[in-house]
N, C-alpha and C positions, 0 to 999 in steps of 0.2 A: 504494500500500500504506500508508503514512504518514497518508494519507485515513481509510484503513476501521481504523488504530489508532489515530486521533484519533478517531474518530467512536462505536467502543467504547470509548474512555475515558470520551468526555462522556457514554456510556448508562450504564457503572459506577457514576459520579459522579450520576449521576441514579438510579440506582437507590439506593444507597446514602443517599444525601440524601431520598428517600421513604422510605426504612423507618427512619430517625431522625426525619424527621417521623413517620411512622406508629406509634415508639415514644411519641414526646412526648402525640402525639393520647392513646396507650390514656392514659398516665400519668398525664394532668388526667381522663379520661374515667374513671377510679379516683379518684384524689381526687373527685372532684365525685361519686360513684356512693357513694363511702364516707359523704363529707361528709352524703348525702341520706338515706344510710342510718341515719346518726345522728339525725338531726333527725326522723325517722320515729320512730324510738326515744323522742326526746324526747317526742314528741306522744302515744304509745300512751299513755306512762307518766303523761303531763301526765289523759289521759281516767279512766286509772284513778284518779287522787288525787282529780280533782274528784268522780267518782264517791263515793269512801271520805269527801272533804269532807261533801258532802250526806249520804249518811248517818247520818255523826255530827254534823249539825247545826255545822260548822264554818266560820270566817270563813278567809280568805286565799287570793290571789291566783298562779297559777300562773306563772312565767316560766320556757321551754324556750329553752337555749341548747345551742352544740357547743363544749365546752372542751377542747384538745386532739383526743386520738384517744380521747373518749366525749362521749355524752349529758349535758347536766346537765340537772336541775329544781331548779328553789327556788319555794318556797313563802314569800310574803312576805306584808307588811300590805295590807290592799284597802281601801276605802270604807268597808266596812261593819265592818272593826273589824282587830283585829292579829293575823296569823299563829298559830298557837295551839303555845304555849312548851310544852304537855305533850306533844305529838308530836315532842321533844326527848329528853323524858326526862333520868334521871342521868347523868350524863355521858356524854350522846346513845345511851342504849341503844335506845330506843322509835327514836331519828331509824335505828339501826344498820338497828332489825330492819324498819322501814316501808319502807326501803330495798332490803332483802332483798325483799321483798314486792313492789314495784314491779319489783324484776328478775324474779321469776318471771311477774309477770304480763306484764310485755314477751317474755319468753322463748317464754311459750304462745301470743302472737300471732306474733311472728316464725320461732319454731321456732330460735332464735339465742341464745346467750349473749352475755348484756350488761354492760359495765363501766358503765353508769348510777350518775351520782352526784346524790343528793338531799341538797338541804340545806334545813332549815325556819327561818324566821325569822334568817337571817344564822349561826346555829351552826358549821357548818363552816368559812366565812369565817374567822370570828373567830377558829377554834381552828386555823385556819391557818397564822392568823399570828403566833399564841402559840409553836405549835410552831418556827416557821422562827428565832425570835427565843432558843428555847429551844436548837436545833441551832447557830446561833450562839454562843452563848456554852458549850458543850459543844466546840465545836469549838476555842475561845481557850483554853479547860484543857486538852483533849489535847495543844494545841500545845503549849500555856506547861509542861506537867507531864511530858511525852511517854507517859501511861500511859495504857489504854484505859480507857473511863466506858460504864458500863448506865445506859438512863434505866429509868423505869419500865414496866409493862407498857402495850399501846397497840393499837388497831383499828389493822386494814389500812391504812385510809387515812390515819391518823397514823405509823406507821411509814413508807409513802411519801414523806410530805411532809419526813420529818427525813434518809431516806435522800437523796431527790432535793439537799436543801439542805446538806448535808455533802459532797455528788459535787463541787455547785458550788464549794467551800470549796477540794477536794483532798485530802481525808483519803477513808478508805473507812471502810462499815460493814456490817455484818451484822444480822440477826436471828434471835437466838435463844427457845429453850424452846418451851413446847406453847398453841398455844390456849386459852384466853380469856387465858393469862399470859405471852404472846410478847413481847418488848420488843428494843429498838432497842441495839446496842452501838456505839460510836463508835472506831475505831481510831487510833494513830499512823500519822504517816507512814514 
């Protein structure tokens, strides 16, 4: 008897241990499914831009990366000349709305909403790291002051970035008011 409960234990232990392997397997088998399904994204959106390049007679160079849990595109300088700084706009409206643009038309290929982020000529970069630099030293007055600070109003994905870099800090924040005038509050602890 000690036999055939040793012998179900080691089938337990074997089963058990295949459906942990078998959860692991789905688990990369999602990441890598996800991972593919980005980079599909990237490429749709990379066909549309070069498409819009060419027809507006435009120089620069397409690189599709997977940053996080989205798609990115950047549009940089190529051979034949630099990135074109009007597809920026005022402070990156044209970059906001080509954006917008690029997601809907990933959208009608995929049938999927997309968090795709476009950035032209280094812009978002840059104003990446403006902001994280900005969230820093926002976050040294609330400490040092203990009172909460409004920055100014801010796109989506500047609001993130000062949100994300404030979590890191330890303070929390919010966003408040309505569209196009939403801006980022910064709290005490």
């Amino acid at each position: 008897m000690s036999t055939e409960s040793t012998t179900d234990n080691d089938v337990s232990q074997a089963d058990t241990d295949g459906q942990q392997t078998n959860a692991a397997d789905q688990s990369k088998s999602k990441a890598t499914s996800r991972k593919e399904a980005l980079e599909r994204e990237g490429e749709i959106a990379a066909d549309f831009l070069e498409t819009l390049l060419d027809i507006a007679d435009l120089d620069g160079d397409l690189e599709v990366d997977v940053d996080g849990d989205r798609a990115a595109v950047s549009l940089v300088d190529s051979e034949d000349g630099e990135a074109p700084q009007q597809l920026v706009g005022s402070n990156g409206q044209v970059l906001e709305a080509l954006q917008e643009l690029t997601r809907l038309a990933v959208q009608a290929e995929t049938g999927d909403r997309t968090r795709l982020m476009l950035d032209v000529a280094g812009h978002r970069a840059a104003r990446k790291l403006e902001l994280i630099d900005l969230a820093k030293k926002t976050v040294e007055a609330v400490k040092a002051n203990g009172e909460r600070a409004e920055l100014k109003p801010m796109s989506a994905f500047e609001r993130k970035v000062v949100h994300d870099e404030v979590l890191r800090s330890g303070l929390s924040s919010e966003s408040e008011g309505e569209e196009p005038k939403r801006f980022v509050v910064v709290l005490p602890a």
